[in-house]
N, C-alpha and C positions, 0 to 999 in steps of 0.2 A: 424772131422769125415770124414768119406771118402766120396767119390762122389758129395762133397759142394764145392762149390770156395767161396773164402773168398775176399773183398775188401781189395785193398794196406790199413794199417793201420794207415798212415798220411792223407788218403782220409778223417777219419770222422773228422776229427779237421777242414775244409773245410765246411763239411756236416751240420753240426751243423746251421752255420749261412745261409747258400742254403737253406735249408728245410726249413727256417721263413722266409728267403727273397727273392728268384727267382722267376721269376713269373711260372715257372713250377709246383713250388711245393706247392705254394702257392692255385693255382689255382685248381691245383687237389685233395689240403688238403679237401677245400670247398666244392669240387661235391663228395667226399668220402661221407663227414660229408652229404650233401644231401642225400645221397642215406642211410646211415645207419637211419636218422631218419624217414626212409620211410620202417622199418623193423618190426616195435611194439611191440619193448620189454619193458619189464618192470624193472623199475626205479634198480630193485636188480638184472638185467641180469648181469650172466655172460659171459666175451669177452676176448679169448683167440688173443693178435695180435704177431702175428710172423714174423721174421727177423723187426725188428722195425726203423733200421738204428740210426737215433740219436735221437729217441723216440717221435717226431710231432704228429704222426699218432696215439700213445699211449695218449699222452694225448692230443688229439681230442675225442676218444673214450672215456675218463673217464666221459663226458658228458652223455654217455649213460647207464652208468651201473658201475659194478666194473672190472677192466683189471687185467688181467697178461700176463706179457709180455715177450718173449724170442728172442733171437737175440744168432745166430750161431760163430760168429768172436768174436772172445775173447778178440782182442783190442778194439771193437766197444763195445763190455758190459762194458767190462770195464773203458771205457770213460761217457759211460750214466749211468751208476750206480755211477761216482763220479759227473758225472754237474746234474744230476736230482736223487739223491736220494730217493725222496718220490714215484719213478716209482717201483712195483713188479716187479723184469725183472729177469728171471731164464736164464744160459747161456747152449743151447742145440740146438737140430739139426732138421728141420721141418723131415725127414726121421725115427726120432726114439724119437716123442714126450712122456716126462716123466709123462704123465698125465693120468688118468683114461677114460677107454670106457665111453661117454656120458657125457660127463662134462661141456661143453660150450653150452648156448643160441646162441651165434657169433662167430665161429672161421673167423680172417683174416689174410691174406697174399698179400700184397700190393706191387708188384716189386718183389717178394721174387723167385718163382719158376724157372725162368729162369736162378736162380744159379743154380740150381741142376738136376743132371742128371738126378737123377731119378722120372723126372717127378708126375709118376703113383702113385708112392709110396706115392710122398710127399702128393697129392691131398687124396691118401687112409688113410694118417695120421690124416689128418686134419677133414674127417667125420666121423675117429675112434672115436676122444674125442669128437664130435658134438653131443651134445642131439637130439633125434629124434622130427621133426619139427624144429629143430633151422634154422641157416644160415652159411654159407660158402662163401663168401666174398672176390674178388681175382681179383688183376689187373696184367697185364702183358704188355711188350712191342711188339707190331704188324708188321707182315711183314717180311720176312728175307732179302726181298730186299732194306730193310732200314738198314740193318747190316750198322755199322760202328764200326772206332775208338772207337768211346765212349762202344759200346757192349764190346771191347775186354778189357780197362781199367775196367770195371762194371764184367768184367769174363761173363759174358752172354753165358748159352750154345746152346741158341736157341731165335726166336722170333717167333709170333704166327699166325695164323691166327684166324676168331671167333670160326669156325668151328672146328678147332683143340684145342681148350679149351675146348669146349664144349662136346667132345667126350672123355675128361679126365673125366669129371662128370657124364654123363649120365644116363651110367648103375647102378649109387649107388646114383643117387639124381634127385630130380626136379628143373631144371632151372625154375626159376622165374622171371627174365632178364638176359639182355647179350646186351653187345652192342661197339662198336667202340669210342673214345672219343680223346679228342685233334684233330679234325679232320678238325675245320676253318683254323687250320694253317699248314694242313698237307703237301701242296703242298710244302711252301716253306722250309719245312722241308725236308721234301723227296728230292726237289732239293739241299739242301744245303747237305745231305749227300751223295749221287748219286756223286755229283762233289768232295767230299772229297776224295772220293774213285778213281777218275779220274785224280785230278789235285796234284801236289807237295805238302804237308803239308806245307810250308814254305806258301801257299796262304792264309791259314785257322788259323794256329795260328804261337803265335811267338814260338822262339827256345826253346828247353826246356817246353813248353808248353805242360800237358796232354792233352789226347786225348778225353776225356768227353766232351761231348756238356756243362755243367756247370760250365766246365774250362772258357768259354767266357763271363760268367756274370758280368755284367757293373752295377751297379742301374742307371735308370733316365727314361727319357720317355717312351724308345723302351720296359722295361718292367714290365710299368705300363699300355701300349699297350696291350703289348701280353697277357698280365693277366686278361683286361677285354673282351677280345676277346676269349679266352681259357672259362674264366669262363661262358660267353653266353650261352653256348652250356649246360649249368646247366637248363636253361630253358622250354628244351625239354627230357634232361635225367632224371631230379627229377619227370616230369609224363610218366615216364616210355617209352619215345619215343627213339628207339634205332637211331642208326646214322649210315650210311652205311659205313662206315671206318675212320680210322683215326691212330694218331700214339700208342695208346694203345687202351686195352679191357679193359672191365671189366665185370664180371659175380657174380652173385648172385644165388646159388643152396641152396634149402633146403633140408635137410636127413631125409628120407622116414624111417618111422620104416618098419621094415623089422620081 
């Protein structure tokens, strides 16, 4: 569908094992799952999660309710519809959801928006099918002067600020948090990108090397480090204390009957 970028389609055969093992994703599965059972749904909520990538984040949710699940890249469905099966996962586009006005307790979109152009749109999609009172549930990547490599392998059309997420919701919901996160390690993130963009590629990875910051993933200490370090920061976001920046957002709005 138009206006969506789609990931290289050898990225999720990668993905798959990244999503249960880097301490990125690991870490921020965790402060997800924090933050959704800080939402008070009940046991038979329904939870719409979109772009799903290789389905983590889908079955993390099924803990809270029953999911369906959709995901835009057509080799990405159809990789998770054959390694997880038992996942509801419809293949469609966060721009033109096939779903009924008012239908989900939780819609989410985890990394997802920054594919797509159309911003406004996608955000106005997503409290289309949102029951009045539910939730809307949405992280994205911070900064555009953290652009890098890795945004343009990931197609990224933009990165965020708080303030300009915030102002995708507004008019049609009530924020209920918002906050910065990834932010103890942001420094040497933001310098390890800053200089990616300064120095030779040949510094950063070897030849042939993607350009994703997950391309570099090692397992051993450094992160099992950074994962209990990242995950800390779960201690002041699960009681609702926002963090003055960091490498991503994340926002929770609920849809006002109108």
């Amino acid at each position: 569908m138009k206006n969506c970028k789609s990931v290289d389609s050898n990225y999720y055969i990668e993905y798959f094992t990244l999503e249960r093992n880097h301490w990125w994703f690991k870490a921020r599965l965790n402060i997800l799952r924090s933050q959704v059972s800080t939402f008070s749904l009940s046991p038979d909520a329904k939870i719409l999660n979109i772009g799903i990538a290789t389905g983590a984040t889908s079955e993390m949710l099924e803990a809270f309710g029953k999911v369906k699940s959709s995901e835009y890249d057509k080799a990405c469905f159809d990789f998770v519809k054959e390694k997880l099966p038992q996942l509801d996962i419809d293949n469609g586009s966060i721009l033109e959801l096939p779903y009924a006005d008012n239908s989900y307790d939780l819609v989410c979109a985890f990394d997802v928006i920054e594919h797509v152009e159309n911003d406004a749109l996608a955000v106005s999609e997503m409290l289309r099918v949102c029951k009045p009172g539910g939730c809307v549930f949405v992280t994205v990547p911070a900064f555009e002067f953290l652009w890098s490599e890795h945004d343009e392998v990931n197609h990224h059309f933009r990165r965020y600020t708080k303030r300009q997420l915030k102002k995708l919701f507004k008019e049609k919901s009530e924020i209920k948090f918002s906050s910065y996160f990834n932010f103890l390690l942001f420094s040497p993130i933001a310098g390890f990108r800053i200089l990616s963009r300064l120095l030779p590629k040949k510094f950063f990875r070897k030849k042939n090397e993607a350009g994703s910051d997950f391309s570099v993933y090692q397992p051993g200490f450094t992160q099992s480090l950074f994962y209990r370090i990242m995950l800390s920061e779960n201690i002041l976001l699960k009681r609702k204390i926002g963090l003055p920046f960091g490498v991503s957002i994340m926002i929770a709005a609920k849809k006002v009957a109108r």
